[in-house]
PyMOL Python script that loads the backbone (N, CA, C, O; Angstrom):
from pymol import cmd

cmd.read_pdbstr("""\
ATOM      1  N   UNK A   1     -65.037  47.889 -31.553  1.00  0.00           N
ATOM      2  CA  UNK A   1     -64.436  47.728 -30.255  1.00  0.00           C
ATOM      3  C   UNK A   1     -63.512  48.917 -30.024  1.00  0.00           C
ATOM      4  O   UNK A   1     -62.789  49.316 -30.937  1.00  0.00           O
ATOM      5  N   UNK A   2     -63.522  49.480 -28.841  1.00  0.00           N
ATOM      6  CA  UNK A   2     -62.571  50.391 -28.653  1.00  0.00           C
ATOM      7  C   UNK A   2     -62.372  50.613 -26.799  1.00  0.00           C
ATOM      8  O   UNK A   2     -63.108  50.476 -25.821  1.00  0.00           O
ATOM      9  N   UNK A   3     -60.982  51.012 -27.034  1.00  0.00           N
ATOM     10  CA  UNK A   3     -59.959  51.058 -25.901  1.00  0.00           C
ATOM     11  C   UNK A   3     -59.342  52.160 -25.459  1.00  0.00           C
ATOM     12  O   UNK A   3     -58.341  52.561 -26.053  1.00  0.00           O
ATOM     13  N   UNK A   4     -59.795  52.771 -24.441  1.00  0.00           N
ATOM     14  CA  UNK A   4     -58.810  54.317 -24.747  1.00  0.00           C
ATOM     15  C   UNK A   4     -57.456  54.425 -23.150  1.00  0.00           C
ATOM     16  O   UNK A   4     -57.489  54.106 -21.961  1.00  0.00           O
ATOM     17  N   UNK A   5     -56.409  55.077 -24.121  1.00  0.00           N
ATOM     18  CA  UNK A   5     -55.596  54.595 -23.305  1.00  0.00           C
ATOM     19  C   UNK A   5     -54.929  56.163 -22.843  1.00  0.00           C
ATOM     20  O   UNK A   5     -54.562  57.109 -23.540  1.00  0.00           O
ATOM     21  N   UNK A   6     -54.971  55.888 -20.792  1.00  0.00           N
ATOM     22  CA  UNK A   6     -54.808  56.856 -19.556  1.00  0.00           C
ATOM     23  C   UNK A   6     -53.870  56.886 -19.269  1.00  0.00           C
ATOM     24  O   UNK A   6     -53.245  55.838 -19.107  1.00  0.00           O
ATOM     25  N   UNK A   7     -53.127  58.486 -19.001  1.00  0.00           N
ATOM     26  CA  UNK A   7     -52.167  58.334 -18.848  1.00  0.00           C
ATOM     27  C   UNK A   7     -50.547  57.811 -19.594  1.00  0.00           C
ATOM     28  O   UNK A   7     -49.424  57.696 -19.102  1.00  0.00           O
ATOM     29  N   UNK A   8     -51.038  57.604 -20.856  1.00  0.00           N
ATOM     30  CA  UNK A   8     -50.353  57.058 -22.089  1.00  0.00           C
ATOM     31  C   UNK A   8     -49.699  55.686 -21.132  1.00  0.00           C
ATOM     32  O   UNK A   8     -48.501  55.412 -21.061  1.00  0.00           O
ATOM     33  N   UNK A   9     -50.650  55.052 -20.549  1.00  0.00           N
ATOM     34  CA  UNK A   9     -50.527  53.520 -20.405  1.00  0.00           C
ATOM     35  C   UNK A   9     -50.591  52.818 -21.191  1.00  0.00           C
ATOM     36  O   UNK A   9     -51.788  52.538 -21.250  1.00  0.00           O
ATOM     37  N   UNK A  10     -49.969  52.161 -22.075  1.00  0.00           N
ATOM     38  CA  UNK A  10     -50.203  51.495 -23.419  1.00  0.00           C
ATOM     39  C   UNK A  10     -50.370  49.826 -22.755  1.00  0.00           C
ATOM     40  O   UNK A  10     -51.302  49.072 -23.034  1.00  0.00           O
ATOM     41  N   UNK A  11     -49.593  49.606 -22.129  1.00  0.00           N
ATOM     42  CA  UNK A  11     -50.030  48.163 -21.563  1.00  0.00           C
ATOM     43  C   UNK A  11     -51.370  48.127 -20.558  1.00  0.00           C
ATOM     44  O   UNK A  11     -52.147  47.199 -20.332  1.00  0.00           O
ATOM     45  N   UNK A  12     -51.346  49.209 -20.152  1.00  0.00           N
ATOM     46  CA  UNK A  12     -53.470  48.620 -19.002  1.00  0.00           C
ATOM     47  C   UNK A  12     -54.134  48.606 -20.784  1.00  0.00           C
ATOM     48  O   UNK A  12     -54.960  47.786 -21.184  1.00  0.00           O
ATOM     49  N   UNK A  13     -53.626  49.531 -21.487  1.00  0.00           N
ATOM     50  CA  UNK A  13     -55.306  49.420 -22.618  1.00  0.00           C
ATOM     51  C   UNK A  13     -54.973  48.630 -23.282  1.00  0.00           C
ATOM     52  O   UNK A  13     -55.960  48.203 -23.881  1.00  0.00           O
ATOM     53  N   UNK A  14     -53.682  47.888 -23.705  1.00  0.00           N
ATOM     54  CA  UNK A  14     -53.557  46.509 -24.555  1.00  0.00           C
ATOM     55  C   UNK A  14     -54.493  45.249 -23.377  1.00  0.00           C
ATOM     56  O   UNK A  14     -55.317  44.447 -23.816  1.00  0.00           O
ATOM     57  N   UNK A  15     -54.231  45.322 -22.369  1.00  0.00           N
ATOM     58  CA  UNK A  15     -54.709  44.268 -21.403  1.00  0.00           C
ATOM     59  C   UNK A  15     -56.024  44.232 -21.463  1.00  0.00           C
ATOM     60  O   UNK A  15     -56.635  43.225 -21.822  1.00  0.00           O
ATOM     61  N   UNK A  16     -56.470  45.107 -21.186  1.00  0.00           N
ATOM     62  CA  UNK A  16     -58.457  45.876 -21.664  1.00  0.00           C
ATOM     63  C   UNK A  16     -58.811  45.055 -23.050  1.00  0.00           C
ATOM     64  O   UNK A  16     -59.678  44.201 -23.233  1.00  0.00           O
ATOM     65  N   UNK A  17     -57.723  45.674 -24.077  1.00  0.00           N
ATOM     66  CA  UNK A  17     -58.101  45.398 -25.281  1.00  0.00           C
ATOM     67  C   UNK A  17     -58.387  43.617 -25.121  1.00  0.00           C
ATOM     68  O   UNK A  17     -59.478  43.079 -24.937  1.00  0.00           O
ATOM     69  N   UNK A  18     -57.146  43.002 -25.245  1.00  0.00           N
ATOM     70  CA  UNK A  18     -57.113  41.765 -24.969  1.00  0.00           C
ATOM     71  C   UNK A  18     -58.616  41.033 -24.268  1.00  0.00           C
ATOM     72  O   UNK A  18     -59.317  40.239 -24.896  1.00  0.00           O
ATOM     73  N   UNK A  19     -58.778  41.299 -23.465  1.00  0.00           N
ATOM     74  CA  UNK A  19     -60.089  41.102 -21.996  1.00  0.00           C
ATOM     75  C   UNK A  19     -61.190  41.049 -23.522  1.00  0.00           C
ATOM     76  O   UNK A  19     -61.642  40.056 -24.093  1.00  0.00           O
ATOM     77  N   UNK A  20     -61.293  41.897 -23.711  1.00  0.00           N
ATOM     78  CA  UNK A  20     -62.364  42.389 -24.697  1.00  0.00           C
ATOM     79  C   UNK A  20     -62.714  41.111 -26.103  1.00  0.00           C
ATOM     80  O   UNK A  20     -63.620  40.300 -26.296  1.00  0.00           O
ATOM     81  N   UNK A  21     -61.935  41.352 -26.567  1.00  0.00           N
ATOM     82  CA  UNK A  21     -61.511  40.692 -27.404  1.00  0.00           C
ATOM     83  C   UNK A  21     -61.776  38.814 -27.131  1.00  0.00           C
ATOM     84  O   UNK A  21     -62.220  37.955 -27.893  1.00  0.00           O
ATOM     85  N   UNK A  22     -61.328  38.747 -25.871  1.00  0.00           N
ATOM     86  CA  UNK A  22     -61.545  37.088 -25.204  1.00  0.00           C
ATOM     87  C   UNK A  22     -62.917  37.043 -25.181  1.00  0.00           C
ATOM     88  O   UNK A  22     -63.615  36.156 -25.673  1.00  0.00           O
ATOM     89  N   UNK A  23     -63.306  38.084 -24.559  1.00  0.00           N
ATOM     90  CA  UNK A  23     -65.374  37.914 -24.297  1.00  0.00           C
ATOM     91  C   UNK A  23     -66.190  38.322 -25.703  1.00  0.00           C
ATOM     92  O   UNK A  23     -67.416  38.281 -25.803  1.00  0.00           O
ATOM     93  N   UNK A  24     -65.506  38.621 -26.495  1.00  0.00           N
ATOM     94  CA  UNK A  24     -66.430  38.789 -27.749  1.00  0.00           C
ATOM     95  C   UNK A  24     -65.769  37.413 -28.944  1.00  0.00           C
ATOM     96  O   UNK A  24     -66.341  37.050 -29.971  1.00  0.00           O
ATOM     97  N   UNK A  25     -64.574  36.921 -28.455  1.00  0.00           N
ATOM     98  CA  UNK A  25     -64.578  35.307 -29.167  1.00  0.00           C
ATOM     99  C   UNK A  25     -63.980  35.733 -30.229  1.00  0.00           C
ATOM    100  O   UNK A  25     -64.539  35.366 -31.263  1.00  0.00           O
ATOM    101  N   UNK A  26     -63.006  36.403 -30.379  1.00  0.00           N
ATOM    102  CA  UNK A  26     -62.697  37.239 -31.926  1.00  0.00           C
ATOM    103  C   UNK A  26     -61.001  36.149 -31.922  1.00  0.00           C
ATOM    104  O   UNK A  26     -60.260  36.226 -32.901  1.00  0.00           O
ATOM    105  N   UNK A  27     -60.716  35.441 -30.992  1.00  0.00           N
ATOM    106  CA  UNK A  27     -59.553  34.628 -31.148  1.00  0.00           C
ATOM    107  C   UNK A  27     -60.156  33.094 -31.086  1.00  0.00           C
ATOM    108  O   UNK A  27     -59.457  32.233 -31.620  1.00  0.00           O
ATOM    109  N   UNK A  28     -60.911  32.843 -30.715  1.00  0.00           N
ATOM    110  CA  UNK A  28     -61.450  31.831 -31.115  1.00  0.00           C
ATOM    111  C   UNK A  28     -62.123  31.796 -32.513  1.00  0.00           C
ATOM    112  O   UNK A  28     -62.294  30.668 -32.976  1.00  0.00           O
ATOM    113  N   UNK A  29     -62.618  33.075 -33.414  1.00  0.00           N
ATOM    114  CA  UNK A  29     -62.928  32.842 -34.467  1.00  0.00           C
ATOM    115  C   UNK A  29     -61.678  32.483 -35.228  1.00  0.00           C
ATOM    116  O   UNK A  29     -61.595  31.588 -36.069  1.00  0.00           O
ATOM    117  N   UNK A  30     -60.588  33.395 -34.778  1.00  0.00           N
ATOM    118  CA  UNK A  30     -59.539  33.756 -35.535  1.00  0.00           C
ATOM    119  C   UNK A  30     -58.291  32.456 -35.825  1.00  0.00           C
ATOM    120  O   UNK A  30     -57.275  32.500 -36.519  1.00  0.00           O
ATOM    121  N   UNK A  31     -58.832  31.385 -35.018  1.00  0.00           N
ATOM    122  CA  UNK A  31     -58.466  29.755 -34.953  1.00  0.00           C
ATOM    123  C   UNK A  31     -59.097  29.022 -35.852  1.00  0.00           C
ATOM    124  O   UNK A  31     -58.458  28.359 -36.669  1.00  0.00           O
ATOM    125  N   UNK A  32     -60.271  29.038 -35.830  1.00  0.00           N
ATOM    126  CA  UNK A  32     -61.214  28.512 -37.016  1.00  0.00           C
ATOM    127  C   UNK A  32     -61.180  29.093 -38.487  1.00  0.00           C
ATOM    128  O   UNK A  32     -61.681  28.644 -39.518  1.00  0.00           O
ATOM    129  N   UNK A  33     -60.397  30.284 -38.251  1.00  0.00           N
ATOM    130  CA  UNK A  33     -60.339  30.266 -39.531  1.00  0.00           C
ATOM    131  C   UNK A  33     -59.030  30.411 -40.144  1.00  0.00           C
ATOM    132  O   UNK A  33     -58.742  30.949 -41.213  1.00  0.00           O
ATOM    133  N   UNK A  34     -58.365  29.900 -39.378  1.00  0.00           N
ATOM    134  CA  UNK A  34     -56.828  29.865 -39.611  1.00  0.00           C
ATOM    135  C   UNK A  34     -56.943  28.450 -40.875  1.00  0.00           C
ATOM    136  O   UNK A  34     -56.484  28.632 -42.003  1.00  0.00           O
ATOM    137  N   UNK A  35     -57.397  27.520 -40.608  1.00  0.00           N
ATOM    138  CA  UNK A  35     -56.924  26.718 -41.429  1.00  0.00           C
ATOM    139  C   UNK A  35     -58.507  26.313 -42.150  1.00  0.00           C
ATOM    140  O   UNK A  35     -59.583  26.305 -41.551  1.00  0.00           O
ATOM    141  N   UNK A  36     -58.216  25.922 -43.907  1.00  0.00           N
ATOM    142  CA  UNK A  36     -59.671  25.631 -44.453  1.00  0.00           C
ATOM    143  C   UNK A  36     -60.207  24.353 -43.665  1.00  0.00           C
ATOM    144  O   UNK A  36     -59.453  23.588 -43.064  1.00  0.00           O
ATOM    145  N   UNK A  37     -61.635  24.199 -43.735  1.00  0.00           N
ATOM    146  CA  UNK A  37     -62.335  22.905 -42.774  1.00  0.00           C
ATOM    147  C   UNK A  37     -63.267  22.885 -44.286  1.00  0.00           C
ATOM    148  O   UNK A  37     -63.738  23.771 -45.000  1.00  0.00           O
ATOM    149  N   UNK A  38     -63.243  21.097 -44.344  1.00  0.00           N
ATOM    150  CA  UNK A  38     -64.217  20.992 -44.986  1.00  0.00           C
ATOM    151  C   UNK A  38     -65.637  21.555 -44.532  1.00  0.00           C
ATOM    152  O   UNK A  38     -65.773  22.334 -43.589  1.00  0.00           O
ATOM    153  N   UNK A  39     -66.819  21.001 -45.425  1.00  0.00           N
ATOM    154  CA  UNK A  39     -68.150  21.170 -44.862  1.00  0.00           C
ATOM    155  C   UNK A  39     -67.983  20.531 -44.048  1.00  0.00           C
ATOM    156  O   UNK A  39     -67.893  20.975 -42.903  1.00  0.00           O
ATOM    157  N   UNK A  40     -67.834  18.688 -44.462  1.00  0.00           N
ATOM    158  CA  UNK A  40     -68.177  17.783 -43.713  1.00  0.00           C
ATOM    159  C   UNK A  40     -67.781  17.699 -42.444  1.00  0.00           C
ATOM    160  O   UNK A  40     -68.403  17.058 -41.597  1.00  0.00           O
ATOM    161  N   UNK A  41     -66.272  18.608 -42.129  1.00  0.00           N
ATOM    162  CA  UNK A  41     -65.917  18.197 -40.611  1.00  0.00           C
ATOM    163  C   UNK A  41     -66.819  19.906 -39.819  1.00  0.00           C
ATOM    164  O   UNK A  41     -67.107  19.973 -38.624  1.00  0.00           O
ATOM    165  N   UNK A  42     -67.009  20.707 -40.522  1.00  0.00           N
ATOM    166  CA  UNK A  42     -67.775  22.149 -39.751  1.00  0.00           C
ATOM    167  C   UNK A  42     -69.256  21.000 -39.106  1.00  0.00           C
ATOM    168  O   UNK A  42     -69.777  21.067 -37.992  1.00  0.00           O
ATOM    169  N   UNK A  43     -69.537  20.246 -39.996  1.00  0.00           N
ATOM    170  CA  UNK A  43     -70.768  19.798 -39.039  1.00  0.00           C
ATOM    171  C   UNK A  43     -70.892  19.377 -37.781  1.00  0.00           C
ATOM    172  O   UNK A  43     -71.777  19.543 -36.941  1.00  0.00           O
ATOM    173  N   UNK A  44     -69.530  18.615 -37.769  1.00  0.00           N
ATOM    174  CA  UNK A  44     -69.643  17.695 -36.479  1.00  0.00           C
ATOM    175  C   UNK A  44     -68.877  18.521 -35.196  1.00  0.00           C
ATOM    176  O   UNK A  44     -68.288  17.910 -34.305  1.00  0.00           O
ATOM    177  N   UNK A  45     -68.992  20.198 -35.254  1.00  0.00           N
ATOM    178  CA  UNK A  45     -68.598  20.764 -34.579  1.00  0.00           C
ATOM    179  C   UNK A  45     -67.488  20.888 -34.297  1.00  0.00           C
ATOM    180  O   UNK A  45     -66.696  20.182 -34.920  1.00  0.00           O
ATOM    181  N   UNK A  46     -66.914  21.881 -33.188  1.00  0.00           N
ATOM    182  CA  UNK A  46     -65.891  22.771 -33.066  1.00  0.00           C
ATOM    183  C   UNK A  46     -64.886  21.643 -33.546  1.00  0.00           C
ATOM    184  O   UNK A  46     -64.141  21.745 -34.520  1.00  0.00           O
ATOM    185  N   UNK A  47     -65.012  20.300 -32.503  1.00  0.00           N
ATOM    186  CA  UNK A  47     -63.769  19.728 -32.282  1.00  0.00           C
ATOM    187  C   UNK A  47     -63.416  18.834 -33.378  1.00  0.00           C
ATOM    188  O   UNK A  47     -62.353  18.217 -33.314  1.00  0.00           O
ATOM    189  N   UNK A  48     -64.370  18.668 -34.599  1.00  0.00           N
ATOM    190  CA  UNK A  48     -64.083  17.848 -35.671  1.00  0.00           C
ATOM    191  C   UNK A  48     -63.919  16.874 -35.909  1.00  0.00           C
ATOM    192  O   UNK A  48     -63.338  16.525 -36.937  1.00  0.00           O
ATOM    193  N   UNK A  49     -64.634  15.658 -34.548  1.00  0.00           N
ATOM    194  CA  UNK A  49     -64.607  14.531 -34.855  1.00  0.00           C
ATOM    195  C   UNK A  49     -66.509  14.075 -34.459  1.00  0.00           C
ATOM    196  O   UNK A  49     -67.524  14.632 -34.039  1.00  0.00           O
ATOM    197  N   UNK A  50     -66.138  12.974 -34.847  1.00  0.00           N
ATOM    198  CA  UNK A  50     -67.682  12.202 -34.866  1.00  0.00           C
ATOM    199  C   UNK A  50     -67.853  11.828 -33.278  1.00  0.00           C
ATOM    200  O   UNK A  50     -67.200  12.374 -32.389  1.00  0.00           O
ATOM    201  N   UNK A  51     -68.704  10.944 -33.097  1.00  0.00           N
ATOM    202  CA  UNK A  51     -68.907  10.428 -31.584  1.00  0.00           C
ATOM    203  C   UNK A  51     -67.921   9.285 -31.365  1.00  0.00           C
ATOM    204  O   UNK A  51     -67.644   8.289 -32.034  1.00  0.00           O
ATOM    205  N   UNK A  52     -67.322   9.952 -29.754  1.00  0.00           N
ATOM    206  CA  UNK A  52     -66.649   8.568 -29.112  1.00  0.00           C
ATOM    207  C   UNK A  52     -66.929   6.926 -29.459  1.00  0.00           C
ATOM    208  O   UNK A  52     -67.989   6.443 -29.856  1.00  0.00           O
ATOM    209  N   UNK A  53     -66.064   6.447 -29.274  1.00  0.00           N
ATOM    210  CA  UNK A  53     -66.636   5.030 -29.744  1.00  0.00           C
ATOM    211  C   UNK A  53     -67.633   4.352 -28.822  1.00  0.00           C
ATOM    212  O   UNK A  53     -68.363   3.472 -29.279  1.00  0.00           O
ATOM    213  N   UNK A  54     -67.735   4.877 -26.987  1.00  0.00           N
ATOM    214  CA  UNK A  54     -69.082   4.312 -26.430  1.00  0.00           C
ATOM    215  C   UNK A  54     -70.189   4.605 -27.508  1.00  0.00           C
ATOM    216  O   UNK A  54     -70.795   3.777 -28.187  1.00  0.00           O
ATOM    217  N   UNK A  55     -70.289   5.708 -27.508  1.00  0.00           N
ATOM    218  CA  UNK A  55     -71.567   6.238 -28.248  1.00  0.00           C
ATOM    219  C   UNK A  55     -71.487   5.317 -29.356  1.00  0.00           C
ATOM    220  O   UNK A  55     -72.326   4.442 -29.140  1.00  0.00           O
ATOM    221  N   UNK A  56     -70.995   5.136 -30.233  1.00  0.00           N
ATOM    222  CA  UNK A  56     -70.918   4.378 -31.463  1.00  0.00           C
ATOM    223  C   UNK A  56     -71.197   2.685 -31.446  1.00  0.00           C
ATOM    224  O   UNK A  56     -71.701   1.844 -32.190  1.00  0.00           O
ATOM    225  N   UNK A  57     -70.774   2.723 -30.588  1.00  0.00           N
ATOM    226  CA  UNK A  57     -70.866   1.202 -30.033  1.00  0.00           C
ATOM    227  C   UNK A  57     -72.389   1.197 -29.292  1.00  0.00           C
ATOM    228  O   UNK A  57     -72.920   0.152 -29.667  1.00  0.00           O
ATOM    229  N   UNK A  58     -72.965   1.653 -28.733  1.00  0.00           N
ATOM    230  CA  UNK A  58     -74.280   1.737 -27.669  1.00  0.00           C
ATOM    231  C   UNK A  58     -75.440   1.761 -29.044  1.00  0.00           C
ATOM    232  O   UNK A  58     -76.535   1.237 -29.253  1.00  0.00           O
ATOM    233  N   UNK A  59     -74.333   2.859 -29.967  1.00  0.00           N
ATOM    234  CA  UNK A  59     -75.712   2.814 -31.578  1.00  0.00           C
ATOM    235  C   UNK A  59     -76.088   1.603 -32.222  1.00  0.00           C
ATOM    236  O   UNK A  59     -77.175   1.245 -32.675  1.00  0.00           O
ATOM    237  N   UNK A  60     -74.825   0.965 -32.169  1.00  0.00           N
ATOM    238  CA  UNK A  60     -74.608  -0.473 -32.906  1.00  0.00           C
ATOM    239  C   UNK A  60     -75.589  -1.390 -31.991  1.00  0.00           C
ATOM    240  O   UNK A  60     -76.511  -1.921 -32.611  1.00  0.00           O
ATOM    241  N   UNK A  61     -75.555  -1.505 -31.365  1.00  0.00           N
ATOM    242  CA  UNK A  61     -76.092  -2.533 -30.199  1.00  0.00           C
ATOM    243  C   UNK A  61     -77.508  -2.197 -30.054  1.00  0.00           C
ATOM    244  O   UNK A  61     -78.341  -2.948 -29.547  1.00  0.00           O
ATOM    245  N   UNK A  62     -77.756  -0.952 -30.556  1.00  0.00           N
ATOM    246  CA  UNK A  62     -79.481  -0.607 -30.397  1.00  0.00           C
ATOM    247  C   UNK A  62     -79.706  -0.624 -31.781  1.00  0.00           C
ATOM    248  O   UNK A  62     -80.830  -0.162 -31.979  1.00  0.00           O
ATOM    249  N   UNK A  63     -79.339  -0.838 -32.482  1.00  0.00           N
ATOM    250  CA  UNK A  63     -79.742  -0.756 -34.151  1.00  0.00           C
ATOM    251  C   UNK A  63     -79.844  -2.577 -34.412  1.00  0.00           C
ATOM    252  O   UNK A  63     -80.700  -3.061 -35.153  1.00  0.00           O
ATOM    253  N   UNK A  64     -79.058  -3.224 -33.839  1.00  0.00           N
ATOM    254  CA  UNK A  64     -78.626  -4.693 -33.946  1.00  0.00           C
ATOM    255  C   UNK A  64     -79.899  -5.315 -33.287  1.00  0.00           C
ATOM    256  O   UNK A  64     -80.724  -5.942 -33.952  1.00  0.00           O
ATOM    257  N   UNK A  65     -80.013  -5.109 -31.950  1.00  0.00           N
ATOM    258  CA  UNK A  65     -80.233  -5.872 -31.280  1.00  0.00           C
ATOM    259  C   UNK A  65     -80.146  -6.832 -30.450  1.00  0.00           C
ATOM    260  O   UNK A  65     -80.998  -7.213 -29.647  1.00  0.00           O
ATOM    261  N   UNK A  66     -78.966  -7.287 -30.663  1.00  0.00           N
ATOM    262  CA  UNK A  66     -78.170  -8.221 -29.186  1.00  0.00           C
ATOM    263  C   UNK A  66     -76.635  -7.324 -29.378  1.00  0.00           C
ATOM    264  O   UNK A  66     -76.113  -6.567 -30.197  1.00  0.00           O
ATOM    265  N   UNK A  67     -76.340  -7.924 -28.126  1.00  0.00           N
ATOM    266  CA  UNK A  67     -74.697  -7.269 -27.904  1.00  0.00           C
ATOM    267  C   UNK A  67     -73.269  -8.379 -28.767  1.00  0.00           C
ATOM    268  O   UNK A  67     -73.190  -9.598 -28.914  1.00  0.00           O
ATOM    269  N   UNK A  68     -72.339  -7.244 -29.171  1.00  0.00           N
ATOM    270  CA  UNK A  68     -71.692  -7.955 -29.749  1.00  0.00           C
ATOM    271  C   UNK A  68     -70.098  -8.039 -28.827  1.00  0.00           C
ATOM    272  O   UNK A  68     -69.926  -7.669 -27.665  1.00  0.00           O
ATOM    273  N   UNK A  69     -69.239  -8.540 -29.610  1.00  0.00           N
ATOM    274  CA  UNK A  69     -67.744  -8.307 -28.977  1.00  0.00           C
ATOM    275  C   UNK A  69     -67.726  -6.746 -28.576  1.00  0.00           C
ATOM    276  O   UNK A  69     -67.620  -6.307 -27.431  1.00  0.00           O
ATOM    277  N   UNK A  70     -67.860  -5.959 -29.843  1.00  0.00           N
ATOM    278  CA  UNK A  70     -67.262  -4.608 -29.601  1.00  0.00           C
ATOM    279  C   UNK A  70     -68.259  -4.172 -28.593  1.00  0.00           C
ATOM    280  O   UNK A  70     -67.602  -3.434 -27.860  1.00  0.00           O
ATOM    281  N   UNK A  71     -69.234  -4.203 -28.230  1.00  0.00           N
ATOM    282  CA  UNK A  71     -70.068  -3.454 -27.325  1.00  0.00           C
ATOM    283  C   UNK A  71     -69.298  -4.019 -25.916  1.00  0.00           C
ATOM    284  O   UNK A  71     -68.872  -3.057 -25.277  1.00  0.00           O
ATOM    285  N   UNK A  72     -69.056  -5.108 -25.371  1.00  0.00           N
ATOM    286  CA  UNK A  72     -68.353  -5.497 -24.345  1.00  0.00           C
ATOM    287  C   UNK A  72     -66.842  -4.533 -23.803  1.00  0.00           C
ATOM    288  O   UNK A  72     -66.161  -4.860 -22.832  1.00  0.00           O
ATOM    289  N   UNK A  73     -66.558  -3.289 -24.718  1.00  0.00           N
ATOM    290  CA  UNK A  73     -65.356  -2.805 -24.379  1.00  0.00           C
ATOM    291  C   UNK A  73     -63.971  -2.822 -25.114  1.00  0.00           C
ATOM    292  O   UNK A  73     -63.054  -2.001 -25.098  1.00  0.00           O
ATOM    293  N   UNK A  74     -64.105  -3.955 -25.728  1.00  0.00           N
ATOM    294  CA  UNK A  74     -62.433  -4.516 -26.152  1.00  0.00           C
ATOM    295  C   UNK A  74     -62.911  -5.099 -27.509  1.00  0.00           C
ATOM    296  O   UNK A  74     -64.051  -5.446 -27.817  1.00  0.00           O
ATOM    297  N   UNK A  75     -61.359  -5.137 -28.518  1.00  0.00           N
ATOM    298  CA  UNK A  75     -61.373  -5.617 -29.472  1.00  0.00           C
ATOM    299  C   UNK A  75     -61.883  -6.965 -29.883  1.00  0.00           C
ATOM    300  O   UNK A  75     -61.897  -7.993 -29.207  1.00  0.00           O
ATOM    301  N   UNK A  76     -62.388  -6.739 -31.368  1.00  0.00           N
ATOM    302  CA  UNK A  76     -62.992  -7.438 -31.466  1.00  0.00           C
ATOM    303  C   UNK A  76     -62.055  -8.924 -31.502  1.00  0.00           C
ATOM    304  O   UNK A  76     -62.496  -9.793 -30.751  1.00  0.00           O
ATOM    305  N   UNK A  77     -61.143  -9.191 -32.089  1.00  0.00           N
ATOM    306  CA  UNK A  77     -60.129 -10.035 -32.036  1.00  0.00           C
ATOM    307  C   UNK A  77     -59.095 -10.169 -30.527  1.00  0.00           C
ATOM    308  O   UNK A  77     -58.341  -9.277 -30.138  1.00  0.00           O
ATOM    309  N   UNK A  78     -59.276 -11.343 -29.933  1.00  0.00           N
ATOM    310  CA  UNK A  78     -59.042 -11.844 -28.420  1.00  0.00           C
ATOM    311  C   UNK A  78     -57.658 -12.189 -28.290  1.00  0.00           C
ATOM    312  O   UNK A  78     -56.966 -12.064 -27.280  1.00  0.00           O
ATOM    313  N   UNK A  79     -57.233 -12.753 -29.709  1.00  0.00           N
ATOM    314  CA  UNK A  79     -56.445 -14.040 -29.588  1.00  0.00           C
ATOM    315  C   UNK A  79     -54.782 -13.117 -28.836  1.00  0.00           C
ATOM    316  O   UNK A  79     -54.416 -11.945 -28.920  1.00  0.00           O
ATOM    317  N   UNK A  80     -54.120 -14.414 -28.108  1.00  0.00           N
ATOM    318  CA  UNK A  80     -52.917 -14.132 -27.481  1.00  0.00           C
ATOM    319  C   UNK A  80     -51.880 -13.517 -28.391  1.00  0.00           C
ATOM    320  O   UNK A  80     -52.123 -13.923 -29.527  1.00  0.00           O
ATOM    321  N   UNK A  81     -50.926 -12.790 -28.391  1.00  0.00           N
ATOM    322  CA  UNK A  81     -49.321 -12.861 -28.881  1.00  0.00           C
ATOM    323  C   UNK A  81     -48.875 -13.905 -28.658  1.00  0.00           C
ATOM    324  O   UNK A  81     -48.925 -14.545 -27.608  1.00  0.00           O
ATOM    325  N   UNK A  82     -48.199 -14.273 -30.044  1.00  0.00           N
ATOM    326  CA  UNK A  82     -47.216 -15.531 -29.592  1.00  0.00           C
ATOM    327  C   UNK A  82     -46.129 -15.328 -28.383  1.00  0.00           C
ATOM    328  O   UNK A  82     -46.415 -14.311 -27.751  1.00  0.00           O
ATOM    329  N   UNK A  83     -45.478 -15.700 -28.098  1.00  0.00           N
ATOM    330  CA  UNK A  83     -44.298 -15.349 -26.925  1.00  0.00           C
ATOM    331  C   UNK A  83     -43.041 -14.726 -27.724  1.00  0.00           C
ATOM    332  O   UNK A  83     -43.109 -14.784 -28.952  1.00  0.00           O
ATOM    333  N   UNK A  84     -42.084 -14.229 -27.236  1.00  0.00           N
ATOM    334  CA  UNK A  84     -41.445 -13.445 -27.864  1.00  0.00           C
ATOM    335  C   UNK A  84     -40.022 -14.158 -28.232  1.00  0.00           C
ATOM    336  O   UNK A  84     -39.403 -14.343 -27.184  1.00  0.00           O
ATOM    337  N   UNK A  85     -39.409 -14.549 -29.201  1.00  0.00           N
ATOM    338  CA  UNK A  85     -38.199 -15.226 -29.211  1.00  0.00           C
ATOM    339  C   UNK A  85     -37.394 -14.911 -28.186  1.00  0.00           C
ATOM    340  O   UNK A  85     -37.614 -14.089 -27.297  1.00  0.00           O
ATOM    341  N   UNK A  86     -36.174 -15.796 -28.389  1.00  0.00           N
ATOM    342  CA  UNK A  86     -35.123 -14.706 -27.626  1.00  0.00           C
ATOM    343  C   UNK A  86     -34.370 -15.141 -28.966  1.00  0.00           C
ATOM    344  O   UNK A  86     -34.472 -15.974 -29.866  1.00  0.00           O
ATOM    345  N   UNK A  87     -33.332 -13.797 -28.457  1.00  0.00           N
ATOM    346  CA  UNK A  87     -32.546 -13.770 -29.821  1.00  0.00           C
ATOM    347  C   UNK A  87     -30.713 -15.104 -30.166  1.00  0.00           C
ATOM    348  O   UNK A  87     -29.853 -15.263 -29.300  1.00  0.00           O
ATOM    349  N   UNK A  88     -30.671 -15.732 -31.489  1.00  0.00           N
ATOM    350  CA  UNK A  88     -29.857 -16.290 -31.237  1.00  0.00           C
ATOM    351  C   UNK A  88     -28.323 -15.699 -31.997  1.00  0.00           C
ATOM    352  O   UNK A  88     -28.006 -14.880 -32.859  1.00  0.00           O
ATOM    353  N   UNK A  89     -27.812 -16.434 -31.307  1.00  0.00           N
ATOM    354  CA  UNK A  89     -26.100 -15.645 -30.981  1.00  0.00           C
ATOM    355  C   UNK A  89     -25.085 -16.493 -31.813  1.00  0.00           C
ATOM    356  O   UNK A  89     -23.886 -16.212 -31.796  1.00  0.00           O
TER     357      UNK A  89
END
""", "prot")
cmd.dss("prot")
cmd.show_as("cartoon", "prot")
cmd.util.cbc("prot")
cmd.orient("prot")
């Protein structure tokens, strides 16, 4: 990569440089390799997690065969909070 700098403008050819640098992804490499990544999370791509829980849930329900609690949206456990004391004095 190279930048040549007019007029001994040092800030237009840092700005160039920069530009450059964004379209060839050399700071986005330079993120990824800032910190070690296992194998296992490099697989599941940039962002390092597995699939949303729709997706996970839509798998379950097609692997199963009928729909369960969790496919409906909400936890699997319904039940109320008790009510909340009040405090005594």
């Amino acid at each position: 990569m190279q930048v040549f700098v007019r007029d001994n403008n040092v800030d237009q050819a840092l700005r160039a440089l920069k530009k450059k640098m964004q379209r060839e992804g050399v700071f986005r490499e330079m993120k990824l390799r800032k910190h070690y990544e296992k194998p296992g999370k490099e697989s599941l791509g940039e962002g390092g997690s597995g699939p949303s829980r729709p997706q996970t849930r839509a798998q379950k329900v097609a692997t199963r065969g009928f729909a369960t609690d969790e496919a409906s949206g909400g936890p699997r456990d319904r039940r109320e909070r008790p009510p909340a004391r009040s405090p005594r004095f």
